[in-house]
Kinemage of the C-alpha trace (Angstrom):
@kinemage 1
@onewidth
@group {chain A} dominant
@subgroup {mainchain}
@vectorlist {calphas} color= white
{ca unk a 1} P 119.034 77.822 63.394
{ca unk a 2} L 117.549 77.122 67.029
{ca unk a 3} L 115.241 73.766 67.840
{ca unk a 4} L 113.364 73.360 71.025
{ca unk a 5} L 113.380 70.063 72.058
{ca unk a 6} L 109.950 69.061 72.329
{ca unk a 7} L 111.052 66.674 75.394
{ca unk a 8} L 112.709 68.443 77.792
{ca unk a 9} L 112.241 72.478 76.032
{ca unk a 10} L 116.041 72.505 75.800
{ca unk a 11} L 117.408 74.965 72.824
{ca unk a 12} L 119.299 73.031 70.356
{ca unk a 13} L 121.743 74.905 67.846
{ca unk a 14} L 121.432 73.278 64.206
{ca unk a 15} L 123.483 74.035 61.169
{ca unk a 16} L 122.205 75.864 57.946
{ca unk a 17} L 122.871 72.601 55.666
{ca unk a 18} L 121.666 69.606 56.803
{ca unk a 19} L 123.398 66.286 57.748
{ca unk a 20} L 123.866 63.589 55.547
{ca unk a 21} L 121.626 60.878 57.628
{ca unk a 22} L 118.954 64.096 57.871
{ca unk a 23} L 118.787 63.154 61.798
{ca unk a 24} L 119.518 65.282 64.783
{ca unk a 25} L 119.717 64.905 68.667
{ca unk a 26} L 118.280 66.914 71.645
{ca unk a 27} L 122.337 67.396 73.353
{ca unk a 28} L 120.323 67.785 76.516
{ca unk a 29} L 118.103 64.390 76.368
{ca unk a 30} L 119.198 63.100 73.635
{ca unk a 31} L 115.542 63.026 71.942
{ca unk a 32} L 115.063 63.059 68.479
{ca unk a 33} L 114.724 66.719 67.188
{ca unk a 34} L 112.067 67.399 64.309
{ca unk a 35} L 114.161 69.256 62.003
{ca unk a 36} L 112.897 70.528 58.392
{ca unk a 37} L 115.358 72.189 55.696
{ca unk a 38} L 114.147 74.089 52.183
{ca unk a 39} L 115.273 76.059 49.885
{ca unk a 40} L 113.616 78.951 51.236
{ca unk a 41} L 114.592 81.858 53.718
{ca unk a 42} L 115.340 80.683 57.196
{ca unk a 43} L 112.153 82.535 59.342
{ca unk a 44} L 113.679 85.489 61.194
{ca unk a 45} L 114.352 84.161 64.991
{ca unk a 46} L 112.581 86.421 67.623
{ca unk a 47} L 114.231 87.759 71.072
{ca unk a 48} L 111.708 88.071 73.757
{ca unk a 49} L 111.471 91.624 74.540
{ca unk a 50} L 111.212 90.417 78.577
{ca unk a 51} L 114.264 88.039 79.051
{ca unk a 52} L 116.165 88.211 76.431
{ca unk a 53} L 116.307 84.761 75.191
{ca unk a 54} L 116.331 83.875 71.686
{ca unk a 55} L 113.410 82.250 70.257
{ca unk a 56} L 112.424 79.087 67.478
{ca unk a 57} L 110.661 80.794 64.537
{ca unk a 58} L 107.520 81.348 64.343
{ca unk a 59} L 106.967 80.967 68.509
{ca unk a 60} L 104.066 82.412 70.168
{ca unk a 61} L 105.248 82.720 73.521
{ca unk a 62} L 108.274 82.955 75.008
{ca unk a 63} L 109.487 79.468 75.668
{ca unk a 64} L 111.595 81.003 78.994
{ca unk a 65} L 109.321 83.327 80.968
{ca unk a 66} L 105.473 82.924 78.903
{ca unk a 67} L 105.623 86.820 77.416
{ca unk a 68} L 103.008 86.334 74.373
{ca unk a 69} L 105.024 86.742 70.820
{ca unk a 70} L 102.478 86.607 68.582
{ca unk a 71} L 101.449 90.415 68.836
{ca unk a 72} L 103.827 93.581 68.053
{ca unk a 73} L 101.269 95.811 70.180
{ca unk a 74} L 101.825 93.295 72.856
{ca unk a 75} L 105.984 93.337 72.329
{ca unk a 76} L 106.175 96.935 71.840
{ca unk a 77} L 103.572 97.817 75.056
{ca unk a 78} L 106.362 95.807 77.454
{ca unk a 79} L 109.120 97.368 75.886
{ca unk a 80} L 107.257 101.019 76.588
{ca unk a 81} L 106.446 99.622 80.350
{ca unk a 82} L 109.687 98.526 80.703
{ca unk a 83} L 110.899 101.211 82.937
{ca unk a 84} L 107.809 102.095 84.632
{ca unk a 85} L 108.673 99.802 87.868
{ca unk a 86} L 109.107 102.232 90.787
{ca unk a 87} L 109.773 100.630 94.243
{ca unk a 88} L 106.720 100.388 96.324
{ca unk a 89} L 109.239 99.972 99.684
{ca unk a 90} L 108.826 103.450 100.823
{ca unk a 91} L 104.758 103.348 101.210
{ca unk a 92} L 104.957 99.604 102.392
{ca unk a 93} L 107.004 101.561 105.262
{ca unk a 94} L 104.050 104.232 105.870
{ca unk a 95} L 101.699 101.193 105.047
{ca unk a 96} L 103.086 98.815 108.157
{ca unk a 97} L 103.667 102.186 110.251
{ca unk a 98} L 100.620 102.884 110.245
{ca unk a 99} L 99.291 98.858 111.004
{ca unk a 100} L 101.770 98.961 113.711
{ca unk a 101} L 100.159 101.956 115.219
{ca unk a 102} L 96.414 100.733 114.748
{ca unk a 103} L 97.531 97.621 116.681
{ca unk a 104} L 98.625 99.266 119.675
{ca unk a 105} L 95.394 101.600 119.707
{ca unk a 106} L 92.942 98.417 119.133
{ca unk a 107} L 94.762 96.980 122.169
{ca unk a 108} L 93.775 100.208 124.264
{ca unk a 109} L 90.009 99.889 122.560
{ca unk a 110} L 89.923 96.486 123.543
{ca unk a 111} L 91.306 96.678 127.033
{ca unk a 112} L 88.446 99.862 127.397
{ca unk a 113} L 85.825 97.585 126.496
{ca unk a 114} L 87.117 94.817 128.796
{ca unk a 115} L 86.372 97.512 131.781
{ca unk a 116} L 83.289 98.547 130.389
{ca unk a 117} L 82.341 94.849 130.952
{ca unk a 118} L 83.688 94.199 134.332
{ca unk a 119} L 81.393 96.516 136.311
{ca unk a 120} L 80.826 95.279 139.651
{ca unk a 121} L 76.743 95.207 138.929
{ca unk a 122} L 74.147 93.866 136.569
{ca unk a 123} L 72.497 96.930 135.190
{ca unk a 124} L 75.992 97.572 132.886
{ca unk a 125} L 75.459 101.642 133.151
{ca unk a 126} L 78.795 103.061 133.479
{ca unk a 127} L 79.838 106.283 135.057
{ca unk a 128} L 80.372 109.324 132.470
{ca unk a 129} L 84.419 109.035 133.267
{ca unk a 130} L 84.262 105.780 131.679
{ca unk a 131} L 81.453 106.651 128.755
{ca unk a 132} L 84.197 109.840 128.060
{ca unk a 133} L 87.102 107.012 128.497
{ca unk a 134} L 85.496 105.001 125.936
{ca unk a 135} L 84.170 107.567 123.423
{ca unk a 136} L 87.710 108.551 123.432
{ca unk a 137} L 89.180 105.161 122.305
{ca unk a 138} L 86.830 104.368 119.586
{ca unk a 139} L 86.974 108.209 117.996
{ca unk a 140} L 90.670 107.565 118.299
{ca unk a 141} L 90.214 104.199 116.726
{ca unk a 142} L 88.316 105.535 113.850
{ca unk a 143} L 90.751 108.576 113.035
{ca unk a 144} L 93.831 105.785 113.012
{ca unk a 145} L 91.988 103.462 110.938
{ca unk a 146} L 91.160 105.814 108.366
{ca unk a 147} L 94.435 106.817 108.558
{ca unk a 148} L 96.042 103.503 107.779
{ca unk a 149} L 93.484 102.580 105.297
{ca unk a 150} L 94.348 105.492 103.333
{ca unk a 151} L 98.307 104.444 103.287
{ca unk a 152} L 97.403 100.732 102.838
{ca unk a 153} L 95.528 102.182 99.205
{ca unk a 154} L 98.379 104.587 98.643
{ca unk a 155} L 100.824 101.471 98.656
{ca unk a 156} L 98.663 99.329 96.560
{ca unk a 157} L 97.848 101.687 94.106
{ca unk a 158} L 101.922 101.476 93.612
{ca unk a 159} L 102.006 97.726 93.529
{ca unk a 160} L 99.373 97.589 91.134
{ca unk a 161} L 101.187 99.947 88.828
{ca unk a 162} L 104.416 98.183 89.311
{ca unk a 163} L 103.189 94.987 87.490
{ca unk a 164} L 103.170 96.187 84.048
{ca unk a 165} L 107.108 96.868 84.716
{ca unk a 166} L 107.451 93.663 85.637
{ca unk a 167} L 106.387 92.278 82.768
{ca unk a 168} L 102.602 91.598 83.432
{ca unk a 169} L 100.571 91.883 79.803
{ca unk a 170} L 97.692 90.220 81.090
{ca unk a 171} L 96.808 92.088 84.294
{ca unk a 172} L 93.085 91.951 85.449
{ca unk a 173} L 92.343 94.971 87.759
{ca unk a 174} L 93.907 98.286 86.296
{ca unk a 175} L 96.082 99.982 89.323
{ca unk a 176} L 92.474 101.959 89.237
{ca unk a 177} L 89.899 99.463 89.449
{ca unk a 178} L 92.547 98.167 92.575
{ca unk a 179} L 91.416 101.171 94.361
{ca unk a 180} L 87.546 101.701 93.150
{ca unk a 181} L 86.792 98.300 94.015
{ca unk a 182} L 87.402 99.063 98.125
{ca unk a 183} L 84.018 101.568 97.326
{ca unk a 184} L 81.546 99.359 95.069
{ca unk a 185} L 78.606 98.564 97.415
{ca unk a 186} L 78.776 94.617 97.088
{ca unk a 187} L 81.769 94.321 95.007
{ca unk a 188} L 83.778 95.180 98.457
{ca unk a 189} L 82.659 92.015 100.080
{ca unk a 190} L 85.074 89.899 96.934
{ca unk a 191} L 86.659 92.187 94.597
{ca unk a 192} L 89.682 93.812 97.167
{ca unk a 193} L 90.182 90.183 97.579
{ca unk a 194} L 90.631 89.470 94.070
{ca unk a 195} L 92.568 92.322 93.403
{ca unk a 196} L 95.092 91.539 96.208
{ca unk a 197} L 95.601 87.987 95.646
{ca unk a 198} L 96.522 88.795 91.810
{ca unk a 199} L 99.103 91.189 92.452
{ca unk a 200} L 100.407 88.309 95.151
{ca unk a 201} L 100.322 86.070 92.682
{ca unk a 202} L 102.077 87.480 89.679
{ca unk a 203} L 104.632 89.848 91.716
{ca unk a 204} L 106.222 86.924 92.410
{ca unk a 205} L 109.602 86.364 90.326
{ca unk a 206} L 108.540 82.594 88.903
{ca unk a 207} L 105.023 83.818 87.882
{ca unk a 208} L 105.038 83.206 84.462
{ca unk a 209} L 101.829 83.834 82.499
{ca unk a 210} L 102.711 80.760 79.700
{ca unk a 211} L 101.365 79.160 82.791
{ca unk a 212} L 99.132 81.288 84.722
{ca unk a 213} L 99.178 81.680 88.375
{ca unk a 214} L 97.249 77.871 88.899
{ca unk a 215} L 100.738 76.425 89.695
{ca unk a 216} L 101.424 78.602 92.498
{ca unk a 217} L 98.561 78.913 94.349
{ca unk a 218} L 97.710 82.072 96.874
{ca unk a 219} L 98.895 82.115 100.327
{ca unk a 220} L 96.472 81.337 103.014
{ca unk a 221} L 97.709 84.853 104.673
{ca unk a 222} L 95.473 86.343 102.146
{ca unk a 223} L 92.362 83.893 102.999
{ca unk a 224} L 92.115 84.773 106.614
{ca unk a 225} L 93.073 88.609 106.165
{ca unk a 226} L 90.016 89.200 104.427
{ca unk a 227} L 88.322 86.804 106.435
{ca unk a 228} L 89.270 88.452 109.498
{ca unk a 229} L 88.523 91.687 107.697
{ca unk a 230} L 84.933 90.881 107.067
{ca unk a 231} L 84.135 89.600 109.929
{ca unk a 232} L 85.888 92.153 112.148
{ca unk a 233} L 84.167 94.797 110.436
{ca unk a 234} L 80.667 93.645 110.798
{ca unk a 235} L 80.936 92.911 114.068
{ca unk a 236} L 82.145 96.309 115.363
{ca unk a 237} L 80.194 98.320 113.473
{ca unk a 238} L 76.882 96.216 112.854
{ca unk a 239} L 77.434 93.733 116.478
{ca unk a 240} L 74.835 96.463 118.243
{ca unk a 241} L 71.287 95.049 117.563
{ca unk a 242} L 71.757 91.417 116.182
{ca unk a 243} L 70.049 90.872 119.446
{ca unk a 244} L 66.946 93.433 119.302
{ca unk a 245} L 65.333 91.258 121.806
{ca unk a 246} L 68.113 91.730 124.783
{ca unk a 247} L 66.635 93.577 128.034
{ca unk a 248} L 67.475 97.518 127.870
{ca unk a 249} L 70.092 97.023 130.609
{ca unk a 250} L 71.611 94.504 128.498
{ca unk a 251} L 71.683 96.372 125.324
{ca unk a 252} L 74.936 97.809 126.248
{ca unk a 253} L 76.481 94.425 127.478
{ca unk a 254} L 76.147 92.685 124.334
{ca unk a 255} L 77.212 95.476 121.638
{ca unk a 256} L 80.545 95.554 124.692
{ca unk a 257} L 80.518 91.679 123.540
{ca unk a 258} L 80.600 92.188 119.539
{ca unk a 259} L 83.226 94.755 120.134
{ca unk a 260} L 85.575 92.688 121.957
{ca unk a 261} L 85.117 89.967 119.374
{ca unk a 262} L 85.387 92.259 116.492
{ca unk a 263} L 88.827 93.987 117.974
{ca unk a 264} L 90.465 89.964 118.684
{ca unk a 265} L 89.481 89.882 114.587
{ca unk a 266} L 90.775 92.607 113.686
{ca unk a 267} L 93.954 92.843 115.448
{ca unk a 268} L 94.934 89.289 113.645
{ca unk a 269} L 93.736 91.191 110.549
{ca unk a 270} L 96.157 94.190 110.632
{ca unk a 271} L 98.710 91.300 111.484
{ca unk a 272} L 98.564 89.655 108.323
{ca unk a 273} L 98.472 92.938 106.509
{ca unk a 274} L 101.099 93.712 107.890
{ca unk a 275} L 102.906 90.290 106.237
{ca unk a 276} L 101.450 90.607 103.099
{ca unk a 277} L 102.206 93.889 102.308
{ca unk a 278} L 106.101 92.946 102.975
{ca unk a 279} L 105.654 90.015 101.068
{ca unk a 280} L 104.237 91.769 98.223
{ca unk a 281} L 106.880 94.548 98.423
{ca unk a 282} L 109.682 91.640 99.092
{ca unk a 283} L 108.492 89.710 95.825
{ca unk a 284} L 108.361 92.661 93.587
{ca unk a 285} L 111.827 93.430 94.177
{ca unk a 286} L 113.159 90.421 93.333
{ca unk a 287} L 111.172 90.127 90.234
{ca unk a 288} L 112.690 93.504 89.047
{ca unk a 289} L 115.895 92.826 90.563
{ca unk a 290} L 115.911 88.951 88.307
{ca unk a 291} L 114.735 91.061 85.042
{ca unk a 292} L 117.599 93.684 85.482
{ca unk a 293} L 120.171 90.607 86.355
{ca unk a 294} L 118.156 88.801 83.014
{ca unk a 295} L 118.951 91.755 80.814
């Protein structure tokens, strides 16, 4: 039979009949191991469905990598979402492609606005070349951006997804709800967050859910993403009229102002998109990559 050491979690292999003395040693500590023989059946020992490992009788969880025991539906649903893991590397490469590009295009918005702003006079009415020169940039910012938000959700609706093949019973935010979320009036301003940061935090291969994700906590990359992306979005499409009270020839000036602030934001924003979207991608291969090695 098999005793975990309740020191140091070590598996201890114990004979059938017991010694003469009755007393037995951890081999790894050398703890005392609470060991209790009768006549009955020896319960039947339990191999995690995740890892492999053999199991004490009667365990809950999964003494090795936290997969609950104590439920067949719970067993049986890994077993079935074993092989659903499907690499999300190919739309974290349209994902950053498309970052990439939206970087080099906010750089071109930015460096429009920047001449808008450095007219030679006070009254800050352009000529219609640069009004056309500008109209340009920003429809041309708007079609990209919609563009790379669409393969930023493509990819994450696949990293979602993948967690259950990794061995994730417990997962908050259905690949679904990952996408809806982005489209809840309110729940946008929190829930993408929330979404993101779990499938950071249990894609990665020590995540273990005996434990929960408290022992690893989130990477600031995800804090200031969605801080930049907040703030970056309000500001270029709400900066225009936080001043109502700016002269008429100003008007212009200040939303040029917003803008320029709102680009710097979001350009650190697609940034660290860019990282975690590798990272997320990078950490789901290895957990896949350690179960397949595991099994």
């Amino acid at each position: 039979m098999i005793v975990i050491c309740g020191t140091c979690q070590s598996r201890n292999t114990i004979p059938d009949k017991p010694r003469s003395n009755g007393y037995y040693v951890c081999g790894s500590c050398q703890a005392g191991l609470d060991v209790s023989f009768s006549d009955q059946e020896t319960p039947h020992q339990v191999t995690c469905p995740r890892c492999q490992t053999l199991q004490e009788p009667g365990s809950l969880f999964c003494y090795k990598c936290g997969l609950p025991l104590d439920s067949e539906d719970v067993a049986s649903s890994y077993v079935a979402d074993k092989g659903a893991y499907r690499s999300a590397l190919t739309r974290a490469n349209w994902a950053t492609a498309f970052a990439s590009i939206m970087l080099v295009i906010t750089f071109w918005v930015f460096i429009a606005e920047v001449n808008f702003l450095s007219l030679p006079n006070t009254t800050y009415r352009p000529t219609s070349k640069l009004i056309e020169s500008l109209q340009v940039a920003w429809v041309t910012f708007r079609v990209a951006f919609v563009l790379m938000s669409m393969a930023f959700l493509y990819w994450l609706y696949r990293a979602s997804s993948n967690l259950a093949g990794l061995g994730i019973t417990r997962q908050i935010f259905s690949p679904r709800w990952a996408i809806i979320w982005w489209f809840v009036p309110i729940g946008w301003f929190f829930k993408p967050y929330q979404v993101v940061k779990e499938i950071w935090q249990t894609s990665d291969p020590s995540f273990s859910e005996l434990h929960g994700a408290g022992n690893k906590p989130a990477h600031s990359h995800l804090f200031w993403w969605w801080s930049t992306w907040i703030l970056s979005m309000f500001l270029t499409e709400f900066g225009f009229g936080v001043l109502p009270y700016a002269p008429e020839d100003q008007g212009a000036f200040w939303d040029g102002i917003f803008h320029l602030i709102g680009l710097v934001l979001f350009f650190n924003c697609a940034v660290l998109m860019i990282a975690i979207i590798r990272g997320i991608t990078k950490k789901q291969e290895q957990r896949n990559k350690a179960i397949i090695d595991n099994n």
